[in-house]
VOPAGU-2260 file (C-alpha; in pm, 1 decimal, decimal comma):
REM VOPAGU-2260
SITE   aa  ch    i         X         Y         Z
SITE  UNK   A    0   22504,0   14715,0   15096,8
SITE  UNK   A    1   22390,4   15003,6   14898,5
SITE  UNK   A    2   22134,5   14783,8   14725,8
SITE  UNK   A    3   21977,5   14723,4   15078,1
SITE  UNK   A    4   21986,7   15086,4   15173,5
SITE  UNK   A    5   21814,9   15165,4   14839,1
SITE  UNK   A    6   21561,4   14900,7   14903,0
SITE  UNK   A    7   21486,0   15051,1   15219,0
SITE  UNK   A    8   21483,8   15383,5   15158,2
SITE  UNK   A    9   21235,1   15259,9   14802,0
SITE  UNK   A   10   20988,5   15077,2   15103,3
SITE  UNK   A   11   21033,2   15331,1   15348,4
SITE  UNK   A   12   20919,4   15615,2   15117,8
SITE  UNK   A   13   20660,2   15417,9   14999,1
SITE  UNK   A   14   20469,4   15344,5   15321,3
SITE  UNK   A   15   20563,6   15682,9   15434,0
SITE  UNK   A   16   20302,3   15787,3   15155,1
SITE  UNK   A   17   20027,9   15539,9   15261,9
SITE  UNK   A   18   20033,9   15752,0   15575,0
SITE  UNK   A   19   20026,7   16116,7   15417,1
SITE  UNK   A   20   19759,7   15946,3   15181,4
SITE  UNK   A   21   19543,3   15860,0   15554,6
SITE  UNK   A   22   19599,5   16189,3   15689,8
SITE  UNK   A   23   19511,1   16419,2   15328,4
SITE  UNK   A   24   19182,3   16212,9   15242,1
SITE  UNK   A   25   19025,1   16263,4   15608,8
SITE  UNK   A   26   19136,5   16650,0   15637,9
SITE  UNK   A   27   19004,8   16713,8   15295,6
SITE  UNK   A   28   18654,7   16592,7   15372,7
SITE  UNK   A   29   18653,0   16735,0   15732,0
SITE  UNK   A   30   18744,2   17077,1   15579,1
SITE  UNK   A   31   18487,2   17112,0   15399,7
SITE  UNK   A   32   18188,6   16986,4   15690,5
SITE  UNK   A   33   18087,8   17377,6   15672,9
SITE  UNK   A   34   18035,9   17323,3   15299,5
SITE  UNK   A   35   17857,3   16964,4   15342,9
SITE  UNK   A   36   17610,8   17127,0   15599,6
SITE  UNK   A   37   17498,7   17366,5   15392,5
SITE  UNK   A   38   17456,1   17153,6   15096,6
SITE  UNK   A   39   17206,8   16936,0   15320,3
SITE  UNK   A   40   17048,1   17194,8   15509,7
SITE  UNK   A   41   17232,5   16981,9   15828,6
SITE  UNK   A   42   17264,9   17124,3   16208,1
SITE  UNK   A   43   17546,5   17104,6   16462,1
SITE  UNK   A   44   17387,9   16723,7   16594,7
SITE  UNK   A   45   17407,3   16600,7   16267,0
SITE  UNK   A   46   17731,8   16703,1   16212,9
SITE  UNK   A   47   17826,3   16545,5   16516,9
SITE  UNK   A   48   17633,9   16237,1   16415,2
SITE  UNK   A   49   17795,1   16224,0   16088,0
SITE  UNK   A   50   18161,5   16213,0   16232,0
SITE  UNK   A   51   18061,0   15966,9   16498,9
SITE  UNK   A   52   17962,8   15725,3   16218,0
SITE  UNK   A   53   18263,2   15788,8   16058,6
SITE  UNK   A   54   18445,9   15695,2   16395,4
SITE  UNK   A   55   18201,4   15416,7   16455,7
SITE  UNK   A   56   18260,8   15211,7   16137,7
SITE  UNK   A   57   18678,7   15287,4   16210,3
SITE  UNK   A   58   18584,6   15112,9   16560,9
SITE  UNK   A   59   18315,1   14857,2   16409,3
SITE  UNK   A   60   18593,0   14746,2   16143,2
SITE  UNK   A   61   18820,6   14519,0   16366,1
SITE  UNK   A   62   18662,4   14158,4   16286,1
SITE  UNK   A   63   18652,4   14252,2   15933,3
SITE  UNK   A   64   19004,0   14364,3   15891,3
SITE  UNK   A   65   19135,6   14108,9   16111,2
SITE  UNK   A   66   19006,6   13854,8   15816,1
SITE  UNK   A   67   19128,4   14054,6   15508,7
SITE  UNK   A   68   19493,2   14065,7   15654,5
SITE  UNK   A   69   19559,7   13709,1   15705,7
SITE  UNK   A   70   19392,6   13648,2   15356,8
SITE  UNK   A   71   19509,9   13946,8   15145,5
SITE  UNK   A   72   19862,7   14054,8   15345,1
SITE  UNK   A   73   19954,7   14439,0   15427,1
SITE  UNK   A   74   20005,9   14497,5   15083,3
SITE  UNK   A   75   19684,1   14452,4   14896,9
SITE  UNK   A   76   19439,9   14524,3   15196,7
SITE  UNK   A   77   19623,3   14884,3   15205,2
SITE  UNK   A   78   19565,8   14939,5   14818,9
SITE  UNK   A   79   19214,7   14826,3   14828,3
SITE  UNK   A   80   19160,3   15028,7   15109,7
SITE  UNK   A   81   19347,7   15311,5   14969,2
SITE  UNK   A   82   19130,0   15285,2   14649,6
SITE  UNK   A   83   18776,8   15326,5   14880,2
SITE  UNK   A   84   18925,3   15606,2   15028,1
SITE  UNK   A   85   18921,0   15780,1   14716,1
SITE  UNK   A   86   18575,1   15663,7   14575,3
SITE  UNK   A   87   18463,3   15797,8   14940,0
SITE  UNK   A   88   18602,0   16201,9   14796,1
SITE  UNK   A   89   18395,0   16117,7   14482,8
SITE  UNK   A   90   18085,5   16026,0   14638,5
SITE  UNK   A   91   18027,4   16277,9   14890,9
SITE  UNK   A   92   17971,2   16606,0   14734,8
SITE  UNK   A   93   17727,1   16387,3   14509,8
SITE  UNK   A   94   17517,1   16167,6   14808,1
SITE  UNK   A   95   17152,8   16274,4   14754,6
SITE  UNK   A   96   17049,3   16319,7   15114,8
SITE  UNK   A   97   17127,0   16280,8   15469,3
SITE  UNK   A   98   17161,3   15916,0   15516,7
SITE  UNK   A   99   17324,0   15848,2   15201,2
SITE  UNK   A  100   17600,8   16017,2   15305,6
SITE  UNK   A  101   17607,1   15890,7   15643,3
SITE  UNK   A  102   17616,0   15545,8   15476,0
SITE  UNK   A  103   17929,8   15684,9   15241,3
SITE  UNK   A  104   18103,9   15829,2   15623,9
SITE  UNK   A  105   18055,2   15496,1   15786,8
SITE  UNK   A  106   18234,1   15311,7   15481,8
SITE  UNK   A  107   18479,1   15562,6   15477,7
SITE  UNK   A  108   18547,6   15499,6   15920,1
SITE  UNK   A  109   18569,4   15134,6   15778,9
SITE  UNK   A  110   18840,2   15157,7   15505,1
SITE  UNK   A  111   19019,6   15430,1   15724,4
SITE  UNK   A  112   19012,7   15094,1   15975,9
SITE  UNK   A  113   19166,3   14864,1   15732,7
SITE  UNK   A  114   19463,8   15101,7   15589,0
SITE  UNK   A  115   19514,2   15229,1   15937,7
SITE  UNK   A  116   19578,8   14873,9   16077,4
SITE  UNK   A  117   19718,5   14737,7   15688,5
SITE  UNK   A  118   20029,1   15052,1   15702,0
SITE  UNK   A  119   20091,6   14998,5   16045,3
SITE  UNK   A  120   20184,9   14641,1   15941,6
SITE  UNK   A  121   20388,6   14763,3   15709,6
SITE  UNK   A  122   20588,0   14985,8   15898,9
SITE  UNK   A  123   20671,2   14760,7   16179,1
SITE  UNK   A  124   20742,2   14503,7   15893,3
SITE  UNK   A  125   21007,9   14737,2   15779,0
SITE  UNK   A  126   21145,3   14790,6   16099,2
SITE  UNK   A  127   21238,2   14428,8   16138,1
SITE  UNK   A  128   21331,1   14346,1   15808,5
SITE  UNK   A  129   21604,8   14617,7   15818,7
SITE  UNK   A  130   21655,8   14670,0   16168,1
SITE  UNK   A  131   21601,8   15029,9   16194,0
SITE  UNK   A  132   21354,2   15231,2   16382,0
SITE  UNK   A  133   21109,4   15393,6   16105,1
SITE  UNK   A  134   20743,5   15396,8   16285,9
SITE  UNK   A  135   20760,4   15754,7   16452,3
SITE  UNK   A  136   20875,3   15940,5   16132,7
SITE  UNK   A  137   20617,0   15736,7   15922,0
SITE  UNK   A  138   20339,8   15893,4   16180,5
SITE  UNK   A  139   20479,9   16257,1   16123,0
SITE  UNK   A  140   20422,6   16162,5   15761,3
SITE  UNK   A  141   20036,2   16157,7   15871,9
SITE  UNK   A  142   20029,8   16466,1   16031,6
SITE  UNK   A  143   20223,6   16593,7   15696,0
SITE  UNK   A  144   19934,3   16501,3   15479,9
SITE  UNK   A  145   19650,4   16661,7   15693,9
SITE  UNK   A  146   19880,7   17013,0   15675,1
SITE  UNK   A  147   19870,4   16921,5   15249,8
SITE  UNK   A  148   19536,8   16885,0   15316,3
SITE  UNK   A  149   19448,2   17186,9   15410,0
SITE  UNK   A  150   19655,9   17379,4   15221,0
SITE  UNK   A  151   19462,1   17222,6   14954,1
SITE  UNK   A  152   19164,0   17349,4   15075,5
SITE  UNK   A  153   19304,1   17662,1   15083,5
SITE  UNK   A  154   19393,6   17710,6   14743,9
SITE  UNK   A  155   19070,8   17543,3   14584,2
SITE  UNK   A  156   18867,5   17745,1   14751,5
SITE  UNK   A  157   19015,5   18067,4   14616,4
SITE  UNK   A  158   18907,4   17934,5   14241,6
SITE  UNK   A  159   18575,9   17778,9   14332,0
SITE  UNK   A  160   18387,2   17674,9   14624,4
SITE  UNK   A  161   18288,9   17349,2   14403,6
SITE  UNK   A  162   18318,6   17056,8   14615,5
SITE  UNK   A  163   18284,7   16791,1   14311,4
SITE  UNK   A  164   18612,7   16993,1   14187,3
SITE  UNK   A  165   18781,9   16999,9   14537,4
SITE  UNK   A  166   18721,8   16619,7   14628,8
SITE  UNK   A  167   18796,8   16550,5   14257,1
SITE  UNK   A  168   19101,7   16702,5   14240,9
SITE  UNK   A  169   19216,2   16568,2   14594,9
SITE  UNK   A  170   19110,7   16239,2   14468,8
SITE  UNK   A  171   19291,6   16254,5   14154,2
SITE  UNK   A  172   19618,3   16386,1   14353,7
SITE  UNK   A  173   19602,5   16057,2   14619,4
SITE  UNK   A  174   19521,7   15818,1   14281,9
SITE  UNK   A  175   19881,5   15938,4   14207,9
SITE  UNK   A  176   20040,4   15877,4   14535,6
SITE  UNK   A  177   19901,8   15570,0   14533,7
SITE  UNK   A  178   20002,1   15438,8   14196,7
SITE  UNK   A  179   20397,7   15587,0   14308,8
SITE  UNK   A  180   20387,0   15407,3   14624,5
SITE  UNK   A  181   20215,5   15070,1   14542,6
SITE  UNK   A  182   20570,6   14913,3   14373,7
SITE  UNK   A  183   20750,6   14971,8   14669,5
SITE  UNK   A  184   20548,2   14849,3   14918,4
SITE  UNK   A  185   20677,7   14530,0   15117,0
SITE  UNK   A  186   20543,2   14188,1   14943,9
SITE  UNK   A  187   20588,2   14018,2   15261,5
SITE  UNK   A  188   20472,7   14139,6   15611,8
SITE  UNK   A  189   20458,6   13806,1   15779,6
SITE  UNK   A  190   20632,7   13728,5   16099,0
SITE  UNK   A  191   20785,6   13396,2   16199,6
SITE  UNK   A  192   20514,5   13208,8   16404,5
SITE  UNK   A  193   20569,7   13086,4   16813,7
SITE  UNK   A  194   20643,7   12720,7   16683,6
SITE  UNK   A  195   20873,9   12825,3   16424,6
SITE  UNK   A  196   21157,8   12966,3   16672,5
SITE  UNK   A  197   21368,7   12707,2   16810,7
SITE  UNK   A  198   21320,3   12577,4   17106,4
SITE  UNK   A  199   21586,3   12681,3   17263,8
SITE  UNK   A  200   21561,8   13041,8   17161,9
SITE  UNK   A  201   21546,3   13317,3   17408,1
SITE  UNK   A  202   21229,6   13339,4   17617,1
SITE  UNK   A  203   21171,6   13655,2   17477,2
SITE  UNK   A  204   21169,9   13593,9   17127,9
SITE  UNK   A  205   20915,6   13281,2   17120,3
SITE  UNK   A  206   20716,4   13536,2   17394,2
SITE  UNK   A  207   20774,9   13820,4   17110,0
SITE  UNK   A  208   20672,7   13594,1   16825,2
SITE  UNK   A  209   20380,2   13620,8   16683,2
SITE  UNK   A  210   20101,5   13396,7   16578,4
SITE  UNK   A  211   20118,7   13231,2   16234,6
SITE  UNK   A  212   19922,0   13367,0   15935,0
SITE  UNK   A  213   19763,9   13036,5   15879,2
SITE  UNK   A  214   19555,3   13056,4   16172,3
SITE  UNK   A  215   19198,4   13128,6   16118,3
SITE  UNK   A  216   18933,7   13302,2   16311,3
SITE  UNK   A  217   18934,4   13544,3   16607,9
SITE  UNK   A  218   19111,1   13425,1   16968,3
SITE  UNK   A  219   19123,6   13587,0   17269,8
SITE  UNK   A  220   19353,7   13833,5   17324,1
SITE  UNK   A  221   19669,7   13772,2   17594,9
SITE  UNK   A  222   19783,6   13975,3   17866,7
SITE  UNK   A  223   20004,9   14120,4   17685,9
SITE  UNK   A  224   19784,3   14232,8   17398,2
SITE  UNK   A  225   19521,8   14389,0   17676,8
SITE  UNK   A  226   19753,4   14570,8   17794,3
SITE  UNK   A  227   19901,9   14714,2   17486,4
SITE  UNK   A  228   19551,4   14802,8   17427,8
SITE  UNK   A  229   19469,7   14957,4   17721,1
SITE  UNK   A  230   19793,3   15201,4   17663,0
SITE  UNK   A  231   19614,9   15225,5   17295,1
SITE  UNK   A  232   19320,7   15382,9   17471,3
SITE  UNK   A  233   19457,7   15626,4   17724,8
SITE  UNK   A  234   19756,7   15714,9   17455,7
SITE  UNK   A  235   19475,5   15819,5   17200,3
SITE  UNK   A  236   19194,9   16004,4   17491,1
SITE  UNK   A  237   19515,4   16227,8   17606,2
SITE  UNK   A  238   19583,8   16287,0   17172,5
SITE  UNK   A  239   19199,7   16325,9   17093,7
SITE  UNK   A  240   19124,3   16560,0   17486,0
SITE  UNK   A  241   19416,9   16791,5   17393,2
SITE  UNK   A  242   19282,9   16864,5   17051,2
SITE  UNK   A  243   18941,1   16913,8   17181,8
SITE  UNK   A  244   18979,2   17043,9   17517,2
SITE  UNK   A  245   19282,4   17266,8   17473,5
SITE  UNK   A  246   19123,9   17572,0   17290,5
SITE  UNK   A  247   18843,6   17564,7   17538,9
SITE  UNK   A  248   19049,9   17561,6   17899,3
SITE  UNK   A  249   19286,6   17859,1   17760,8
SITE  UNK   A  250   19020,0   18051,7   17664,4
SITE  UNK   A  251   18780,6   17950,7   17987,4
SITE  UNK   A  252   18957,9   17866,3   18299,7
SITE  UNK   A  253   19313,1   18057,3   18158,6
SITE  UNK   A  254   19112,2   18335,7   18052,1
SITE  UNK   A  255   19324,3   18361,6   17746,3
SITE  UNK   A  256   19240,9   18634,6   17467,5
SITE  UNK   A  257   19024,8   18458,8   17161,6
SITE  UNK   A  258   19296,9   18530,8   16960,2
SITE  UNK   A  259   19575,0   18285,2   17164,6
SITE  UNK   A  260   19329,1   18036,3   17258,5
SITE  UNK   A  261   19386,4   17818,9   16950,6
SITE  UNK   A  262   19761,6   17842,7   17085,3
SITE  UNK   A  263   19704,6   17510,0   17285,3
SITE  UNK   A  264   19637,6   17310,8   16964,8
SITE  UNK   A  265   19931,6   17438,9   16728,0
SITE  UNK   A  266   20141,9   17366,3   17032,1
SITE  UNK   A  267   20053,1   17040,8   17121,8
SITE  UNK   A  268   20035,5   16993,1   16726,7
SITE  UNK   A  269   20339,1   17122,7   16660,7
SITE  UNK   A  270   20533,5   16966,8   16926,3
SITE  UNK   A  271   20433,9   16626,2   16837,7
SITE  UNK   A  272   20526,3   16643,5   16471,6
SITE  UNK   A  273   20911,6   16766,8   16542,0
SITE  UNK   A  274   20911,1   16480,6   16879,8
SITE  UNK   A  275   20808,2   16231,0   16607,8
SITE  UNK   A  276   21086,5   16329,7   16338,0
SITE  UNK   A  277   21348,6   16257,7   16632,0
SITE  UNK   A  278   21171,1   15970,9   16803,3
SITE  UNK   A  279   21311,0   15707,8   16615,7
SITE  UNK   A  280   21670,2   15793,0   16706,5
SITE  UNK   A  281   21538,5   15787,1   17081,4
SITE  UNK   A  282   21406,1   15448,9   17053,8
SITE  UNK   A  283   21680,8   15314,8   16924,4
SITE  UNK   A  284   21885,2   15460,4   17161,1
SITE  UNK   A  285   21676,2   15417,5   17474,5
SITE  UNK   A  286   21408,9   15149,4   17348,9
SITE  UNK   A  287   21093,5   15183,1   17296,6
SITE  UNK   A  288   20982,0   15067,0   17685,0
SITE  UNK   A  289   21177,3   15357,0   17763,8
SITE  UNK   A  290   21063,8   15602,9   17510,4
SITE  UNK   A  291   20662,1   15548,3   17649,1
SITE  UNK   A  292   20692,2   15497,7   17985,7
SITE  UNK   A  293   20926,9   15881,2   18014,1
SITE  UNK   A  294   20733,2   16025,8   17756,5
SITE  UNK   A  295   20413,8   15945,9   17941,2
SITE  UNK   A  296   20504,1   16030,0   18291,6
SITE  UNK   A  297   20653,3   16376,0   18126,4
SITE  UNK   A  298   20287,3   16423,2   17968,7
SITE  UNK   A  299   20156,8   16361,9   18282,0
SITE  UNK   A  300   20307,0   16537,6   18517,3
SITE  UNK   A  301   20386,7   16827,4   18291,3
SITE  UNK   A  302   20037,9   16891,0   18248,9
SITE  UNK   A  303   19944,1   16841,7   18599,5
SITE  UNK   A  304   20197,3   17142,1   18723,7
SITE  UNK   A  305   20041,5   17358,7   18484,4
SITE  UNK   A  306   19695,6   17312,0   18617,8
SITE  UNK   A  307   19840,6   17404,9   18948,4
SITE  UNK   A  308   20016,0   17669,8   18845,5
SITE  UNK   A  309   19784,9   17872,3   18651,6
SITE  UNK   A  310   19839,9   18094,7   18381,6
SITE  UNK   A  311   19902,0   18134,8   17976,3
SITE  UNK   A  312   20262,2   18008,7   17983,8
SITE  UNK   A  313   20289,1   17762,7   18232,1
SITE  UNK   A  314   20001,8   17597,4   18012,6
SITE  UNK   A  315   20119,4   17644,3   17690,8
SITE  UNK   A  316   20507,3   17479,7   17909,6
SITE  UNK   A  317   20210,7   17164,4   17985,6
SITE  UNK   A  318   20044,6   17141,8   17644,9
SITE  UNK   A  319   20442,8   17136,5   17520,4
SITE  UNK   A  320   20528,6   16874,2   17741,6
SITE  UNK   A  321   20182,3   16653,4   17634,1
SITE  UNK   A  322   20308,6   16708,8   17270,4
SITE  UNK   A  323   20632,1   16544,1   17307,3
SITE  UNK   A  324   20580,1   16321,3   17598,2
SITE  UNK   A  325   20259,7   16116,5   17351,0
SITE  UNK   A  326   20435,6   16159,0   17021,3
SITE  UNK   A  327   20617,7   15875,4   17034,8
SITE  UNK   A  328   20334,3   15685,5   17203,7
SITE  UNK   A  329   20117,1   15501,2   16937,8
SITE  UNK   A  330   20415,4   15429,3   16670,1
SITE  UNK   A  331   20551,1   15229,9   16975,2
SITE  UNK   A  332   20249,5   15054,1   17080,2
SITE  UNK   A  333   20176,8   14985,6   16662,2
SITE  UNK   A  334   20493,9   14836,6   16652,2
SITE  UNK   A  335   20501,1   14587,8   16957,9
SITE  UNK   A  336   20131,3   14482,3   16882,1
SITE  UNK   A  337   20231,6   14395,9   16506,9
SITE  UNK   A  338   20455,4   14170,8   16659,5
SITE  UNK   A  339   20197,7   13991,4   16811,6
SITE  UNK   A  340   19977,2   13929,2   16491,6
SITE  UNK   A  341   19680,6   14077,9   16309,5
SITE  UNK   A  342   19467,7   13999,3   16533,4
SITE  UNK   A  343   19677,4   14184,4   16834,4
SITE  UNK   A  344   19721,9   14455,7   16537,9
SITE  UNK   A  345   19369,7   14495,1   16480,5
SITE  UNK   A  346   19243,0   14474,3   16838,6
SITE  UNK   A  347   19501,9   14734,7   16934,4
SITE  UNK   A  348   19434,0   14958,9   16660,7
SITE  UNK   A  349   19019,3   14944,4   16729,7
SITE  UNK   A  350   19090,9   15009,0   17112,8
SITE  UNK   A  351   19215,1   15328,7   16961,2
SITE  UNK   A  352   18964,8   15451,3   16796,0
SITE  UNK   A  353   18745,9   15382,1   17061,0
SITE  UNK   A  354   19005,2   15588,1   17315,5
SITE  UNK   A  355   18976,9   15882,7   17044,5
SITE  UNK   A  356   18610,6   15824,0   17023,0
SITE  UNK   A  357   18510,5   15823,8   17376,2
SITE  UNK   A  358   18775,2   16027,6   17543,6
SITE  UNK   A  359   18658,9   16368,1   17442,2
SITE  UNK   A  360   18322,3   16284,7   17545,0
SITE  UNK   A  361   18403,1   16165,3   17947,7
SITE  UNK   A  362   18622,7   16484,4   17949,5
SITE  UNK   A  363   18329,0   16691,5   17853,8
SITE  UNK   A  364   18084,9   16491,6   18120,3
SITE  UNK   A  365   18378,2   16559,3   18369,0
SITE  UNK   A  366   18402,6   16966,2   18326,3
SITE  UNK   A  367   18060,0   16994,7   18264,1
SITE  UNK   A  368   18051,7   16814,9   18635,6
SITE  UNK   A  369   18283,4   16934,9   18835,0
SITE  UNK   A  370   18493,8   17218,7   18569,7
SITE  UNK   A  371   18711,1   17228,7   18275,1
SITE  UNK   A  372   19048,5   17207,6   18533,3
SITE  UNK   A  373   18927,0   16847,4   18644,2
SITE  UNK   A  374   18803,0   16725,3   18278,1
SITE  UNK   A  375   19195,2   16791,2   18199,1
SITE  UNK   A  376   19356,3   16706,2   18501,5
SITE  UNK   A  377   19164,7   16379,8   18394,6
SITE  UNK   A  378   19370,1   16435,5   18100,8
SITE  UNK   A  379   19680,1   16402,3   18302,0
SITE  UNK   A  380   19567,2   16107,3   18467,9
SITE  UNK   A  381   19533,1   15930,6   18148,6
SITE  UNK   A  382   19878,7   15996,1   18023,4
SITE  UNK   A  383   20052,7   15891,6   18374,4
SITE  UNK   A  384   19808,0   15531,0   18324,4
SITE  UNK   A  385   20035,5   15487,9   18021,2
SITE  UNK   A  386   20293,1   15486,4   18180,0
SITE  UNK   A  387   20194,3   15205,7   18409,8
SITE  UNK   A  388   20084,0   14978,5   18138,4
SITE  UNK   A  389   20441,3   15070,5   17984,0
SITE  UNK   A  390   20525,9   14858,5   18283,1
SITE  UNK   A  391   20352,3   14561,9   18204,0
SITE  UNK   A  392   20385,7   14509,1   17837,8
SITE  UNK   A  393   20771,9   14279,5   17685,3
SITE  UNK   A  394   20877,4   14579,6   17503,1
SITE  UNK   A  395   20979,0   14386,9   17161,0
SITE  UNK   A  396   21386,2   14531,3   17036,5
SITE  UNK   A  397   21465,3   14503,1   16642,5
SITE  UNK   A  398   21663,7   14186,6   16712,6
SITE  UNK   A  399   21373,4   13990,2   16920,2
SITE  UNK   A  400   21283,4   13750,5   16640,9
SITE  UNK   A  401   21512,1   13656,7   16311,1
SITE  UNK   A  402   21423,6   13889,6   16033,4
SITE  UNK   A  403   21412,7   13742,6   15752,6
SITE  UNK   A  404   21625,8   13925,7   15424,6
SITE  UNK   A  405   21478,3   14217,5   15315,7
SITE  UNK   A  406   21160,4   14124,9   15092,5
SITE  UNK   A  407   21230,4   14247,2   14739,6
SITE  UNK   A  408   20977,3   14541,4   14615,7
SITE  UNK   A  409   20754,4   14420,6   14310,0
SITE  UNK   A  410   20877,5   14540,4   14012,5
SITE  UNK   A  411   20687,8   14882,4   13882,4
SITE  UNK   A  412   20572,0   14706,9   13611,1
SITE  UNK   A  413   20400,5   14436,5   13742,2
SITE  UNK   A  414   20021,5   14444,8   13713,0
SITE  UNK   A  415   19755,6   14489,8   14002,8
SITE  UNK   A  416   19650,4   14184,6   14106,3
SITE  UNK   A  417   19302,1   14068,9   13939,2
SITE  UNK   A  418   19112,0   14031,0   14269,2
SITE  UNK   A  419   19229,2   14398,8   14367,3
């Protein structure tokens, strides 16, 4: 027994660090944009620009990573993605020009594609091969590593405003989380395929069970996979509108001092991170069906009554209310799509990006059309739709399909594989 709980706790750390690794290397560079716009004489559109490439080649990457998964595994797709991460920090303080480095930001939205879909795998691997509810903690891990981030920053920048030392040392620092992490990552992510359950297995676990890694190719999606997606998409425009929106409506329709304005963000930020420690204990108390449809409707409606009311603290109560009602959100929808396959995996994760893409954007056509109330009462809207493709999607338990024992961590000594 204690051998399994070390195992766990070895693979659970492990991925745990593949997601503070995501969340440091994109704060770093985004950090510093004040610092890359000067260096190339750049203006606010092509700072925009430059970050929608980034989020375009995240979007872009589906097909691709929906390949290198059923031919590499979890495992090595998240390494070799983790590894282009890094080169990414070396290469941009050094790009030559503008569309050099907009080249170096799309490959970067790419491998940020491929780990983001590769660790997700992992964690809801872990979850069934153990049993236990891990997903929402490992996404608090995320939001860890863009706090580290920064702090980074921080303390760089009070040596040297260098950004070939900042990104070199930030580099250097996620090498080493790598190399800690890559031993105890899970050797084995696959599920048991549709035709391997019996046949006279529940319907929900040959519904739950996902396709076989030997299939090749894209297919088209089921019902059940658009709709996880389409939670996906309004999960991550209610995330992505808070963050951009929030500062904005306290300051212009709340009439908030400059100084509390960026209030709405640490709230909702905060919020999130300490709903995300706890959420695992929810969902396996409640399920995760549960878990996202309340946490929606509580993100929805909570931020509706604050609209109507008015005011600083009934809208900082909403913002609250969005923080904990979407935390536990995406790990959920991550987890019941890796049921489902890479391809469900990848399409799900994709529709994401696209929600965090676009969202922002129709919020801003929406206040700039009818005010900043509507663009975030559009907000709420979005987080009550989650709830009512909650409804639709077979909610997958830890005891759906038979986990197979716990796959055994390659040793630390074991060398990288030659086509890594």
């Amino acid at each position: 027994m204690f051998r399994v709980r070390d195992e766990y706790r070895r693979a659970h750390l492990a991925i745990a660090a593949l997601f503070l690794f995501l969340g440091f290397q994109y704060a770093t560079w985004v950090s510093r944009l004040p610092a890359l716009r000067t260096r190339l004489g750049l203006g606010e559109a092509e700072i925009g620009l430059l970050l929608m490439v980034c989020g375009i080649g995240a979007a872009v990457s589906f097909p691709l990573v929906t390949v290198l998964m059923k031919r590499l595994g979890s495992r090595l797709l998240s390494v070799l993605s983790a590894l282009a991460l890094a080169a990414v920090l070396l290469a941009l303080p050094v790009a030559p020009s503008y569309p050099v480095t907009l080249l170096v930001v799309f490959c970067d939205g790419v491998a940020v594609g491929c780990l983001n879909v590769a660790m997700n795998a992992q964690g809801a691997a872990l979850e069934l091969a153990h049993g236990r509810t891990a997903m929402s903690r490992l996404h608090a891990t995320f939001s860890g590593g863009s706090l580290l981030a920064a702090l980074l920053a921080s303390l760089v920048n009070a040596f040297t405003t260098s950004l070939q030392v900042h990104f070199g040392v930030a580099a250097a620092l996620l090498l080493l989380v790598l190399g800690l992490a890559r031993p105890g990552l899970l050797t084995d992510d696959r599920q048991p395929a549709a035709a391997d359950v019996p046949a006279d297995a529940p319907a929900d676990a040959r519904a739950n069970a996902p396709a076989g890694p030997k299939r090749r190719g894209l297919t088209l999606p089921s019902r059940v996979t658009v709709w996880m997606g389409l939670a996906m998409v309004f999960g991550t425009v209610t995330e992505g509108a808070m963050n951009d929106w929030s500062a904005l409506y306290l300051r212009d329709a709340v009439h908030a001092a400059p100084s509390l304005a960026p209030l709405g963000i640490a709230v909702v930020s905060v919020m999130m991170v300490l709903a995300r420690l706890f959420a695992d204990g929810w969902r396996t108390r409640f399920g995760d069906g549960r878990i996202v449809r309340t946490g929606s409707l509580l993100a929805g409606s909570g931020l509706a009554l604050a609209l109507l009311a008015g005011g600083l603290v009934p809208t900082l109560l909403g913002f609250a209310c969005v923080g904990v009602g979407v935390a536990a959100v995406t790990p959920c929808v991550y987890v019941a799509a890796a049921r489902q396959g890479a391809d469900a995996l990848s399409l799900v994760a994709a529709m994401g990006t696209t929600g965090l893409l676009a969202g922002p954007a129709v919020i801003g056509f929406i206040a700039n059309g009818s005010g900043l109330t509507w663009g975030m009462g559009a907000v709420a809207a979005s987080a009550a739709i989650v709830s009512l493709c909650a409804t639709q999607i077979r909610w997958p338990s830890l005891t759906d399909a038979p986990a197979a024992p716990a796959p055994a961590p390659i040793p630390a000594t074991e060398a990288v594989p030659t086509d890594a």
